[in-house]
Structure formats: C-alpha cells, structure tokens
N, C-alpha and C positions, 0 to 999 in steps of 0.2 A: 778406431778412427774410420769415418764413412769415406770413404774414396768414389768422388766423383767419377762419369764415365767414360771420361777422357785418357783417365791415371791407369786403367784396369782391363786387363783381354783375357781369356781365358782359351787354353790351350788344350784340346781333346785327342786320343789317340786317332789320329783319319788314316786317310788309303797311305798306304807308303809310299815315300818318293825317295828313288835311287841318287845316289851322290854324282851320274852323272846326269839326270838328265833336268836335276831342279838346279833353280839359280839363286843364289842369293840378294841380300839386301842392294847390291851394287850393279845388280844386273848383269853378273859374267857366271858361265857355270865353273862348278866344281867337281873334285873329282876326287873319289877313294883312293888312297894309296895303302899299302902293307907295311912299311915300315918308317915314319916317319920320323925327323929326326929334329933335336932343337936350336934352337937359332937367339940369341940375344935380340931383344928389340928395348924400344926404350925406354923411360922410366916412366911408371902409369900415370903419375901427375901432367904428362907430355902427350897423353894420348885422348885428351878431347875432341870431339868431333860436332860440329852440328847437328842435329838430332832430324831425320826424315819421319814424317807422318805416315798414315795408311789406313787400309782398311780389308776386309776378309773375315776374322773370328769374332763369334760374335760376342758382343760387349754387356759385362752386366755392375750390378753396382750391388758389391755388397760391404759388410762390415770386416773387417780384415784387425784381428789381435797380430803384433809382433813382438817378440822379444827381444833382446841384442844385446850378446856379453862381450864386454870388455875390460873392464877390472870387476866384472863380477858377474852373478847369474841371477834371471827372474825364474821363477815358478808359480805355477799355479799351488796354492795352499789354504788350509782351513786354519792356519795360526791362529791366533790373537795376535793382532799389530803390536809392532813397540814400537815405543818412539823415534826417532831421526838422532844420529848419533851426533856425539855432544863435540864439540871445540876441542881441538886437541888430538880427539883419536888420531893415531898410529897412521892407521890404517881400515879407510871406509868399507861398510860392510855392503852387501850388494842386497839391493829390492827382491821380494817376491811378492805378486801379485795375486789375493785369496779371491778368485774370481764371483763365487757366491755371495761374500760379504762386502765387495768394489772395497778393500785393504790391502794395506801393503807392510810386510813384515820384515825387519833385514833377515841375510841371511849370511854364511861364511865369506870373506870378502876373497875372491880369486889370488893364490899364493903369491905368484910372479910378478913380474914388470909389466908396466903395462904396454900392451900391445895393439896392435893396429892389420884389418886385413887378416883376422882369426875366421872361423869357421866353425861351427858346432853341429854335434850330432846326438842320438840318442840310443839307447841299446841298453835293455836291462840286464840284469844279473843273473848267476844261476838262481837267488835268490826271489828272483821278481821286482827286486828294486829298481827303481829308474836311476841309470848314471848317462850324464852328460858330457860325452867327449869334446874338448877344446882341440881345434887344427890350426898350426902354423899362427903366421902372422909374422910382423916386422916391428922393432923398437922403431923405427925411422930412422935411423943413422945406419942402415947398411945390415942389422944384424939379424939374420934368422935361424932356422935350426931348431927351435925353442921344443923342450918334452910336451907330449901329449898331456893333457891336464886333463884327470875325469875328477865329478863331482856327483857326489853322492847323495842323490835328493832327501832321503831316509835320514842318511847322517848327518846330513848337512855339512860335510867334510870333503875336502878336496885331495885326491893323492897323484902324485908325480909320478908319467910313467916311463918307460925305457926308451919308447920310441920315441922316435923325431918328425918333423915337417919343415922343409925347407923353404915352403911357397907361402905365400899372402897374395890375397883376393886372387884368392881361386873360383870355382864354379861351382862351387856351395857342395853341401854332403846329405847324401841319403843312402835313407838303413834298406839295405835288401837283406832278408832271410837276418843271421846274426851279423852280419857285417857292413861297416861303413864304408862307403865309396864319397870318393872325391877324385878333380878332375882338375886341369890348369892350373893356371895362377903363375906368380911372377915370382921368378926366384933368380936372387943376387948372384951372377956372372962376372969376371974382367970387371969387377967394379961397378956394377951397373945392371940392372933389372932386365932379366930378360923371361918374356911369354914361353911355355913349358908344353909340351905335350900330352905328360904324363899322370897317369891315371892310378890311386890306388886302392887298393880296399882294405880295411884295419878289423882285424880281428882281435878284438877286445879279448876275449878269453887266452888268447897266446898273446895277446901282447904284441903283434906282430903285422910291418904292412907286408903286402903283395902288390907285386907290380903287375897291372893289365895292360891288355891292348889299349896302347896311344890314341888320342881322341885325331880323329882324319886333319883338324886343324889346330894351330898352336895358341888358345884362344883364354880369356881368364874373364876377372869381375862378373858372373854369371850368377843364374839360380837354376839350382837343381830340384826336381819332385822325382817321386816314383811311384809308376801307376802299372799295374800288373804286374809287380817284380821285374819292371824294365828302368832303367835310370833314364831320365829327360834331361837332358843338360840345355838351357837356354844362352848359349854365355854372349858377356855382352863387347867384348874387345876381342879382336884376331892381329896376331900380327903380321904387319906386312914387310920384316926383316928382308926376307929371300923370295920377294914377288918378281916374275912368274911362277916362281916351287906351288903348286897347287894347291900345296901344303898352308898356305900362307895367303893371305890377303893382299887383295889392289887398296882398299880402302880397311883402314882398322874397325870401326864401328862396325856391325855385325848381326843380326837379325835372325842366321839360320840356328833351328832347331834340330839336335842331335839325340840319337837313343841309343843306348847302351844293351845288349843281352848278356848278361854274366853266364848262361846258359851256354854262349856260341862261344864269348868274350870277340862280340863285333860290335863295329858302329855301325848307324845307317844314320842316313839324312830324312830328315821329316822337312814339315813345310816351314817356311819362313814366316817370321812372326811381324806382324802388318808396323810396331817400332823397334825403336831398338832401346837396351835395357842393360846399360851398364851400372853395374854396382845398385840392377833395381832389388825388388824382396820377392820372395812367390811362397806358394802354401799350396796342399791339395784340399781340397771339399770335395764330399763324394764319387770320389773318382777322375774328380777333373784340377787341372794345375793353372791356376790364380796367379799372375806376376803383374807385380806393379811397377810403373814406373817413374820416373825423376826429370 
C-alpha cells in the first residue's frame, strides 16, 4: 500500500536528548526515574484523544508491506495457491502471501481463541527455521494471560508454549541478538485495564521471560524497531493515572520517543516525533524506522 506523505515520518538515530531536558508532545518536561511503579488507568477504548500535527523529520513516501495476525499468520512463500476454503470449515485457515508470484496460499489456522491486542515477533531456530512468536492479547471480556503461541514457518505448525503474557496493545516486539523484547501495554487490574511499565525479553530457547528495566513512562499502543542493537520504542498512549508522578502524563496521547540499551538495561529519551501514533504500524529500511499513522 503506497502511503501518502502525510501518513509517514521516518525516525533516524540523532544527537541524544536527556529525559530532563527534552519536552514532550504537551510541552512540559520530563524526567528519568529508577524505579517506577504501576498505576491502573483506564480502559484503552476511553483513551482517545485529538490528534496534534507537526513537523521536523523528514518525510518520505514510500511503499510499505504489513502483515497482522489475528486467528492466523501471513508469510512470505513460493507455494502453489489453493484455493479459499469451502463453507463449513471448522476452522479458517490463515493467508500467506508468495511475494514473487503476487498469491496467496492458506496456511495452519492459529490454535486458540481469537484474540485482540497480540504482538508478534520473530527468531529462528537452532535449525534456521523461521518461528513466529504470538504476545499476549485480550478475548475482550477481561481475559488475558493467554500461552505464547510460535509458529513454524517450515512446518507450518503451531505449538503452545509455557509461558504467559498478561498485556494487549503493548509497544510492539523487536528481536535483539536471540531474544524478544516487548514493552507496555495494558493489563487487567481491580477489574479494569490499566497501562504497565514493564518490559520483557523472551528467550525462545529456554522458554523463558526476563524482567528489565521499566520503561521511564507507563505508556502502551506503540511501535517498536531496532536499529544498532538498540530497542526504539515509539509508544502512542501514556498514562496519566498518578499526574504529577513524572512517571505519568498531563495529557495521554504521547509523541516522545524511547531507547532501550540491553547492554546497560537503561532508557534514555530521544526526540519527540512531530504526530502522535497510537495503535499506528512501523518497519525498519536500511537502517532507519518507518511509522505510519492513523
């Protein structure tokens, strides 16, 4: 899909800006804290905001492929198409897309319920295989938790794994080194959805998260890339539960950009991105991090 240049920024590693002395989207500064703690706020469908314009990074227009699983997965593949399943089935199987031949093939339909506010990542095998890990998500009646689900591009087979996620529309997942990182997101409280701090990294091979340093704000719906072996976290809601807490926002909508070093396991504040970009999409091209928005 061509994305006008309205829709699209592009976000480059520049000079660093310290978390105190840059300002965010709402024009008050912010400030690093060490240990930041979580707060309930309210449920994401409540946290719309007007959308402010801008300008700064410069704008380009290019062609942008997306995937997005939900009961199921796209991939790129050389298949042979079959055809579109018949009336009846059980259970629909999910698209892949053979980019060379512009087809599309089904593929294993995703085991579980369907979910809402997932995350995926990707990380190969000791084999070389491509597997796709599924994060979190919500039935929409309150219920998370749900097993890590990978998908086995090779096999085309799906297996259940031990681990949990308790968040949906978080701040998206990128592979550093063997490991997934993921950041925010909103997870069910007293009954009621509240923005998260917490950051973790999934090591596929043990099966296993790790809990990192809290992101400096409690902040979700976002996109994540990584460029140098650094996590960029764009996210596009903060919440503003416990404002003044520093920790938290005057206004939810949210514009600053965050980077991660797994090296230091710190954050720092980068520049604020000229819209804001809740639940928008991003991708890297050579080196630089592409987000679209809505």
């Amino acid at each position: 899909m061509l994305m006008s240049a309205p829709g699209m920024q592009r976000v480059t590693p520049a000079e660093e800006i310290t978390m105190s002395d840059e300002r965010d989207g709402v024009g008050r500064a912010q400030e690093a804290v060490e240990k930041p703690v979580r707060s309930p706020a309210t449920h994401p469908d409540d946290l719309s905001r007007p959308r402010a314009g801008g300008s700064g990074l410069q704008v380009r227009m290019i062609a942008l492929l997306t995937a997005t699983i939900a009961l199921g997965m796209a991939a790129c593949t050389s298949e042979i198409p079959t055809q579109p399943e018949t009336a009846g089935d059980p259970t629909p199987a999910a698209p892949a897309f053979a980019l060379a031949s512009n087809t599309w093939t089904l593929k294993a339909a995703y085991p579980g319920q369907g979910l809402f506010g997932s995350s995926a990542g990707m990380v190969p095998n000791s084999a070389g295989q491509s597997i796709v890990y599924l994060f979190g998500g919500t039935d929409g009646q309150g219920g998370t938790g749900f097993h890590v689900q990978a998908y086995n591009v090779a096999t085309n087979a799906w297996t259940t794994k031990a681990s949990r996620v308790f968040v949906f529309n978080s701040n998206g997942v990128g592979k550093i080194g063997s490991k997934l990182y993921f950041s925010g997101g909103y997870e069910y409280s007293v009954g009621y959805a509240g923005i998260v701090f917490a950051v973790y990294a999934y090591d596929p091979a043990a099966d296993q998260m790790i809990r990192k340093a809290d992101m400096p704000k409690a902040t979700a719906d976002g996109v994540t890339g990584v460029i140098d072996g650094k996590l960029y976290v764009l996210a596009g809601t903060c919440s503003g539960e416990l404002w003044p807490d520093p920790r938290y926002c005057e206004q939810e909508p949210i514009r600053r950009l965050f980077r991660y070093d797994p090296a230091t396991n710190t954050w720092v504040g980068r520049a604020s991105a000229p819209h804001f970009h809740k639940r928008g999409a991003g991708g890297l091209i050579n080196g630089k991090f592409y987000v679209v928005f809505v």
